[in-house]
N, C-alpha and C positions, 0 to 999 in steps of 0.2 A: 418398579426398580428394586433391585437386590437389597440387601444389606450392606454397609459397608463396614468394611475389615477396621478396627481404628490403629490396628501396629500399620497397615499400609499407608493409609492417611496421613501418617505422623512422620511417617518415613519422608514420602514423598511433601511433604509442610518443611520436612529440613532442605530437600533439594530445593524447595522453589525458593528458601529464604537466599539461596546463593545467586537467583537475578539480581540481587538491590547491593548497594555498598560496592564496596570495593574486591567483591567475589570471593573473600577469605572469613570465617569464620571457626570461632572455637567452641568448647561444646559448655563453659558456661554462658557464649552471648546466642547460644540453640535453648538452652535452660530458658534463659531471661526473655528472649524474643516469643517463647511457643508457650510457655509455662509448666514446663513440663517435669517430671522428677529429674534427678541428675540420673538414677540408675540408669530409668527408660531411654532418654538421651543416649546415655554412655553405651547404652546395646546397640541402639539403633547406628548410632556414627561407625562402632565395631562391626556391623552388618554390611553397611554402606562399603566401608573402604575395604573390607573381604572382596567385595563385588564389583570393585574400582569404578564406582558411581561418587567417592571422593578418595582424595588423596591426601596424604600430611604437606603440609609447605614445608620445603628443606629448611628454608632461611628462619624460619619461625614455627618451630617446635610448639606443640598444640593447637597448631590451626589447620585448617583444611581448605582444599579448594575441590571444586566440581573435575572428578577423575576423567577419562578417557569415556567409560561407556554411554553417561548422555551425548557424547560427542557424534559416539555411533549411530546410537538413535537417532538424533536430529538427523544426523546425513541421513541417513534410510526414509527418514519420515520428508526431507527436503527430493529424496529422488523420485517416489512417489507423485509428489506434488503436479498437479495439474493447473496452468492459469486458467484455459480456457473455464475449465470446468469450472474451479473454484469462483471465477470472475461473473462467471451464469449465475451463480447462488447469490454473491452479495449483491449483482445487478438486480434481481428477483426481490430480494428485501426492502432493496431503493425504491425500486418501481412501486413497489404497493404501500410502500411509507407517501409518496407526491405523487402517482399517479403516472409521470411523467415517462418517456421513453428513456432505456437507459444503457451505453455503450460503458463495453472494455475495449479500449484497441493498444497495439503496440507499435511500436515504429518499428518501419524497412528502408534501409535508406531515408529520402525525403518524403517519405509517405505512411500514411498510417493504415493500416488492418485492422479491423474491427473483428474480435477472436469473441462476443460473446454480447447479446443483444436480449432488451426485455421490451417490449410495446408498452404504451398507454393503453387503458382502455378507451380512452376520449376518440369522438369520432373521428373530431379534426388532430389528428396528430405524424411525428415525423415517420417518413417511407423509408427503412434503408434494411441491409439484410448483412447477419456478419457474412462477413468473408470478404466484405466489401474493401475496397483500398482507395484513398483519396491522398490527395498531395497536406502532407502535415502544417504547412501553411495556413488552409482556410478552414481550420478545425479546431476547436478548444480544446480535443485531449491532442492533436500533433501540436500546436504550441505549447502546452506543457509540458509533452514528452520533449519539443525542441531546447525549449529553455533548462530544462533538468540536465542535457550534454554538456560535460567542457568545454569550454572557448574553442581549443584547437580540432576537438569534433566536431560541434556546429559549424565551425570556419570550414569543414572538411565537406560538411552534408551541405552548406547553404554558401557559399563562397559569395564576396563582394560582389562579384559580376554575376550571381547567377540568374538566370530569365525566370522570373517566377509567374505561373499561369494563376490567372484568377478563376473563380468558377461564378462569381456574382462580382457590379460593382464595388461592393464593400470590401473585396479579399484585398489583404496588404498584398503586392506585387513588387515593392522597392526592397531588397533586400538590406539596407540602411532602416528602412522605417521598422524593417520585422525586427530585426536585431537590438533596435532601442523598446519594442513592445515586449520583446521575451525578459531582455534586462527587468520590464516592470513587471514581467509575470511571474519572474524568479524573487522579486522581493516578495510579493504580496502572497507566492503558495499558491493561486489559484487563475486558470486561467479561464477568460470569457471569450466567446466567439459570438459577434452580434451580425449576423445574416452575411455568414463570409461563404457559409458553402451552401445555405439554402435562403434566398429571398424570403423564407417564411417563418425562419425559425433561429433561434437563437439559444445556445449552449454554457455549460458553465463545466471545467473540469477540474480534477485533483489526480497527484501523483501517488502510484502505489508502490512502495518498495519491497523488495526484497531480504533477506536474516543480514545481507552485506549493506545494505542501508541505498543497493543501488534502484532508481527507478528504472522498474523494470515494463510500467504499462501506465494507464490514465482511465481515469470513470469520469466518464461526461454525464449529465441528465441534458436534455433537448426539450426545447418547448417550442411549441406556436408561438407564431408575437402574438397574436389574441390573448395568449394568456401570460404574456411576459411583463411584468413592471419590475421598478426598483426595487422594490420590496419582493417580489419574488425573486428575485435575481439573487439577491442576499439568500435570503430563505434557503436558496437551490445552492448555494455555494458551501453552506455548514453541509448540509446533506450530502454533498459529492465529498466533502473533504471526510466526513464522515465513514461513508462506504470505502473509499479508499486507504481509509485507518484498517477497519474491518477486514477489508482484501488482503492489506498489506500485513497484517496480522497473521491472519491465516498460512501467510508464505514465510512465516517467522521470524518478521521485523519486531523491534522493539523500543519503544521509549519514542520521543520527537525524532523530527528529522535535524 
Protein backbone atom coordinates (compact mmCIF):
# COMPACT_ATOMS: atom_id res chain seq x y z
CA UNK A 1 0.00 0.00 0.00
CA UNK A 2 1.03 3.48 -1.04
CA UNK A 3 1.53 6.40 1.07
CA UNK A 4 -1.11 8.40 2.08
CA UNK A 5 -1.39 12.16 1.13
CA UNK A 6 -2.48 13.72 4.75
CA UNK A 7 -3.91 17.20 2.88
CA UNK A 8 -6.28 14.43 1.03
CA UNK A 9 -7.08 12.56 4.18
CA UNK A 10 -8.18 15.71 5.93
CA UNK A 11 -10.01 16.87 3.27
CA UNK A 12 -12.00 14.09 2.73
CA UNK A 13 -12.13 13.60 7.29
CA UNK A 14 -14.18 17.03 6.58
CA UNK A 15 -16.64 15.58 4.03
CA UNK A 16 -17.36 12.65 5.92
CA UNK A 17 -17.97 14.68 9.20
CA UNK A 18 -21.13 16.12 7.04
CA UNK A 19 -22.89 12.30 7.33
CA UNK A 20 -23.76 12.90 11.25
CA UNK A 21 -25.80 15.96 12.71
CA UNK A 22 -27.81 17.91 10.91
CA UNK A 23 -25.54 17.98 7.65
CA UNK A 24 -24.43 21.80 8.26
CA UNK A 25 -21.28 22.63 9.66
CA UNK A 26 -18.79 25.64 10.37
CA UNK A 27 -15.25 25.68 10.22
CA UNK A 28 -14.69 26.15 13.98
CA UNK A 29 -16.98 22.93 14.83
CA UNK A 30 -14.20 21.15 11.66
CA UNK A 31 -11.49 22.85 14.15
CA UNK A 32 -13.08 21.19 17.18
CA UNK A 33 -14.30 17.88 15.73
CA UNK A 34 -10.81 16.90 13.70
CA UNK A 35 -8.35 18.80 15.80
CA UNK A 36 -6.95 20.54 13.45
CA UNK A 37 -5.19 24.07 12.97
CA UNK A 38 -7.75 26.77 11.98
CA UNK A 39 -5.26 27.82 9.10
CA UNK A 40 -5.35 24.09 7.71
CA UNK A 41 -9.18 23.96 8.15
CA UNK A 42 -9.72 27.50 6.74
CA UNK A 43 -7.60 26.18 3.24
CA UNK A 44 -9.04 23.11 3.11
CA UNK A 45 -13.05 24.37 3.51
CA UNK A 46 -11.57 27.26 0.78
CA UNK A 47 -10.56 24.28 -1.45
CA UNK A 48 -13.70 22.32 -0.96
CA UNK A 49 -16.13 24.97 -1.80
CA UNK A 50 -13.82 26.10 -5.05
CA UNK A 51 -14.58 22.67 -6.07
CA UNK A 52 -18.51 22.61 -4.94
CA UNK A 53 -17.85 19.57 -2.72
CA UNK A 54 -19.52 22.31 -0.21
CA UNK A 55 -21.21 25.14 -0.22
CA UNK A 56 -22.18 28.19 2.29
CA UNK A 57 -25.85 27.98 3.76
CA UNK A 58 -27.65 31.14 2.58
CA UNK A 59 -29.63 31.40 5.73
CA UNK A 60 -26.59 30.91 8.09
CA UNK A 61 -23.63 32.78 7.15
CA UNK A 62 -20.38 30.62 8.07
CA UNK A 63 -21.76 27.32 7.80
CA UNK A 64 -21.57 24.82 4.91
CA UNK A 65 -23.31 22.12 3.59
CA UNK A 66 -22.10 19.16 1.27
CA UNK A 67 -22.32 20.99 -2.45
CA UNK A 68 -23.57 19.49 -5.63
CA UNK A 69 -20.31 17.31 -6.69
CA UNK A 70 -20.55 14.40 -4.05
CA UNK A 71 -24.12 14.34 -5.34
CA UNK A 72 -22.53 13.60 -8.70
CA UNK A 73 -20.48 10.97 -7.50
CA UNK A 74 -22.76 8.94 -5.53
CA UNK A 75 -25.06 9.08 -8.66
CA UNK A 76 -22.31 7.67 -10.95
CA UNK A 77 -20.94 5.42 -8.18
CA UNK A 78 -25.05 4.26 -7.57
CA UNK A 79 -25.30 3.63 -11.67
CA UNK A 80 -22.43 1.45 -11.55
CA UNK A 81 -23.75 -0.55 -8.98
CA UNK A 82 -24.55 -4.14 -9.60
CA UNK A 83 -27.09 -6.29 -7.07
CA UNK A 84 -26.40 -9.24 -8.56
CA UNK A 85 -22.81 -9.06 -8.32
CA UNK A 86 -22.38 -7.22 -5.25
CA UNK A 87 -24.98 -9.67 -3.49
CA UNK A 88 -22.55 -12.82 -4.80
CA UNK A 89 -19.60 -11.14 -2.49
CA UNK A 90 -21.57 -10.56 0.60
CA UNK A 91 -23.32 -14.04 0.14
CA UNK A 92 -19.68 -15.41 -0.26
CA UNK A 93 -18.55 -13.87 3.28
CA UNK A 94 -21.98 -15.35 4.95
CA UNK A 95 -21.34 -18.51 3.60
CA UNK A 96 -17.95 -19.11 5.02
CA UNK A 97 -18.62 -17.22 8.25
CA UNK A 98 -21.77 -20.52 9.01
CA UNK A 99 -21.02 -22.62 6.49
CA UNK A 100 -24.46 -22.66 5.42
CA UNK A 101 -26.05 -22.03 1.81
CA UNK A 102 -26.78 -18.69 1.02
CA UNK A 103 -29.37 -16.72 -1.28
CA UNK A 104 -30.01 -13.06 -2.66
CA UNK A 105 -33.33 -12.99 -4.57
CA UNK A 106 -35.69 -10.19 -5.47
CA UNK A 107 -39.23 -10.13 -5.91
CA UNK A 108 -41.22 -10.26 -9.55
CA UNK A 109 -44.62 -9.93 -8.94
CA UNK A 110 -45.64 -12.82 -6.54
CA UNK A 111 -42.53 -14.42 -6.90
CA UNK A 112 -39.16 -14.43 -5.98
CA UNK A 113 -35.68 -14.79 -8.25
CA UNK A 114 -32.80 -15.74 -6.77
CA UNK A 115 -30.08 -13.19 -8.63
CA UNK A 116 -26.98 -14.57 -6.63
CA UNK A 117 -26.30 -18.07 -4.62
CA UNK A 118 -23.22 -19.38 -2.45
CA UNK A 119 -23.33 -23.55 -1.31
CA UNK A 120 -22.47 -25.19 1.80
CA UNK A 121 -19.67 -27.03 1.77
CA UNK A 122 -21.67 -29.91 3.92
CA UNK A 123 -22.61 -32.92 2.10
CA UNK A 124 -26.08 -32.81 3.14
CA UNK A 125 -27.18 -29.40 2.13
CA UNK A 126 -29.93 -27.22 0.05
CA UNK A 127 -30.23 -27.85 -4.09
CA UNK A 128 -31.21 -24.68 -5.84
CA UNK A 129 -29.56 -22.62 -8.59
CA UNK A 130 -29.90 -18.75 -9.07
CA UNK A 131 -32.02 -17.85 -11.63
CA UNK A 132 -34.32 -19.96 -9.93
CA UNK A 133 -38.05 -18.37 -9.24
CA UNK A 134 -40.46 -19.69 -6.72
CA UNK A 135 -43.86 -18.25 -5.48
CA UNK A 136 -42.72 -15.40 -2.56
CA UNK A 137 -45.16 -17.11 -0.34
CA UNK A 138 -43.12 -20.35 0.70
CA UNK A 139 -39.74 -18.60 1.05
CA UNK A 140 -38.16 -16.59 3.90
CA UNK A 141 -36.53 -13.91 1.63
CA UNK A 142 -40.27 -13.66 -0.61
CA UNK A 143 -41.92 -13.07 2.90
CA UNK A 144 -39.63 -10.52 3.69
CA UNK A 145 -39.47 -8.99 0.44
CA UNK A 146 -43.60 -9.37 0.89
CA UNK A 147 -43.87 -7.68 4.15
CA UNK A 148 -41.37 -4.79 3.34
CA UNK A 149 -44.47 -3.67 0.38
CA UNK A 150 -47.06 -1.09 1.37
CA UNK A 151 -50.46 -2.12 2.29
CA UNK A 152 -52.04 -1.18 -1.04
CA UNK A 153 -48.99 -3.08 -2.98
CA UNK A 154 -49.18 -6.18 -1.09
CA UNK A 155 -53.15 -5.94 -1.44
CA UNK A 156 -52.14 -5.48 -5.20
CA UNK A 157 -49.50 -8.57 -5.45
CA UNK A 158 -51.63 -10.96 -2.88
CA UNK A 159 -55.32 -9.96 -2.94
CA UNK A 160 -57.97 -11.31 -0.38
CA UNK A 161 -59.05 -13.99 -2.70
CA UNK A 162 -55.93 -14.86 -4.01
CA UNK A 163 -55.39 -18.87 -4.67
CA UNK A 164 -52.18 -19.48 -3.08
CA UNK A 165 -50.16 -22.75 -4.23
CA UNK A 166 -48.29 -24.42 -1.55
CA UNK A 167 -45.14 -26.40 -2.49
CA UNK A 168 -45.00 -28.48 1.03
CA UNK A 169 -47.75 -29.00 3.76
CA UNK A 170 -46.24 -26.39 5.82
CA UNK A 171 -46.62 -23.36 2.95
CA UNK A 172 -49.18 -20.66 4.33
CA UNK A 173 -51.89 -21.10 1.34
CA UNK A 174 -54.68 -18.70 3.30
CA UNK A 175 -54.03 -15.49 2.09
CA UNK A 176 -55.58 -13.88 5.71
CA UNK A 177 -53.09 -16.19 7.52
CA UNK A 178 -50.09 -14.85 5.30
CA UNK A 179 -51.07 -11.28 5.92
CA UNK A 180 -51.19 -11.69 9.65
CA UNK A 181 -47.46 -13.68 9.34
CA UNK A 182 -45.99 -10.79 7.30
CA UNK A 183 -47.59 -8.16 9.82
CA UNK A 184 -45.25 -10.20 12.44
CA UNK A 185 -42.36 -10.36 10.02
CA UNK A 186 -42.59 -6.53 9.66
CA UNK A 187 -42.34 -6.15 13.42
CA UNK A 188 -39.72 -8.43 14.33
CA UNK A 189 -37.05 -7.31 10.87
CA UNK A 190 -36.64 -10.82 10.22
CA UNK A 191 -38.25 -13.40 8.38
CA UNK A 192 -38.23 -17.52 8.95
CA UNK A 193 -39.45 -19.93 6.70
CA UNK A 194 -39.68 -23.59 8.50
CA UNK A 195 -40.00 -26.38 5.54
CA UNK A 196 -42.47 -24.10 3.42
CA UNK A 197 -40.57 -24.74 0.22
CA UNK A 198 -38.49 -27.65 1.07
CA UNK A 199 -39.55 -30.54 3.45
CA UNK A 200 -35.90 -30.56 4.39
CA UNK A 201 -34.76 -27.42 5.19
CA UNK A 202 -35.45 -24.38 6.84
CA UNK A 203 -34.44 -20.47 6.14
CA UNK A 204 -34.02 -17.38 8.02
CA UNK A 205 -33.97 -13.86 5.98
CA UNK A 206 -33.15 -10.05 6.31
CA UNK A 207 -34.02 -7.12 4.15
CA UNK A 208 -31.44 -5.15 2.14
CA UNK A 209 -31.93 -1.60 1.22
CA UNK A 210 -31.10 0.59 -0.98
CA UNK A 211 -29.27 5.04 -0.57
CA UNK A 212 -33.44 5.69 -0.69
CA UNK A 213 -33.91 3.37 2.37
CA UNK A 214 -36.13 1.33 -0.20
CA UNK A 215 -35.99 -2.71 0.14
CA UNK A 216 -34.83 -3.59 -2.71
CA UNK A 217 -33.87 -7.61 -2.26
CA UNK A 218 -33.53 -10.20 0.80
CA UNK A 219 -30.33 -12.66 2.07
CA UNK A 220 -31.59 -15.80 3.30
CA UNK A 221 -29.09 -18.46 4.84
CA UNK A 222 -30.76 -22.22 4.40
CA UNK A 223 -30.10 -25.19 6.37
CA UNK A 224 -31.10 -28.84 6.73
CA UNK A 225 -33.25 -29.53 9.67
CA UNK A 226 -30.50 -31.88 10.68
CA UNK A 227 -28.65 -29.06 11.49
CA UNK A 228 -31.53 -26.57 12.47
CA UNK A 229 -32.32 -25.82 16.44
CA UNK A 230 -33.41 -22.80 18.17
CA UNK A 231 -30.45 -21.76 18.94
CA UNK A 232 -29.21 -21.93 15.46
CA UNK A 233 -32.19 -20.33 14.22
CA UNK A 234 -31.21 -17.23 16.40
CA UNK A 235 -27.59 -17.62 15.56
CA UNK A 236 -28.57 -17.54 11.65
CA UNK A 237 -30.88 -14.50 12.05
CA UNK A 238 -27.95 -12.00 13.46
CA UNK A 239 -25.98 -13.22 10.59
CA UNK A 240 -28.63 -12.70 7.75
CA UNK A 241 -29.48 -9.41 9.22
CA UNK A 242 -25.82 -8.84 9.30
CA UNK A 243 -24.95 -9.53 5.56
CA UNK A 244 -27.90 -7.59 4.63
CA UNK A 245 -26.49 -4.59 6.56
CA UNK A 246 -23.31 -5.27 4.64
CA UNK A 247 -25.19 -5.61 1.21
CA UNK A 248 -27.14 -2.81 1.91
CA UNK A 249 -24.29 -0.66 2.62
CA UNK A 250 -22.50 -1.32 -0.25
CA UNK A 251 -25.78 0.09 -2.32
CA UNK A 252 -25.39 3.15 -0.20
CA UNK A 253 -27.90 2.81 2.58
CA UNK A 254 -27.26 4.39 5.72
CA UNK A 255 -27.93 4.44 9.50
CA UNK A 256 -31.17 1.84 10.68
CA UNK A 257 -34.01 1.18 8.95
Amino acid sequence: MGRLVPAVTRALDILELFLDGDGTLSAPDIVRKLQLPRTTVHELVTTLAARSYIVQVPSQPGRYRLGVRPYQLGSRYAEQLDLAAEGQQVARTVAETCDETVHVAILEGADVIYIAKVDSTHAVRMVSAAGRKLPAHCTSVGKMLLASLPENELAARVPADAELTGMTENSITDPAALHAHLADIRRRGIAVESRESNTDVSCVAAPVRDRTNRVVAALSISVPMIRWTDAREDELAQLAAKGAADLSERLGHRGTA
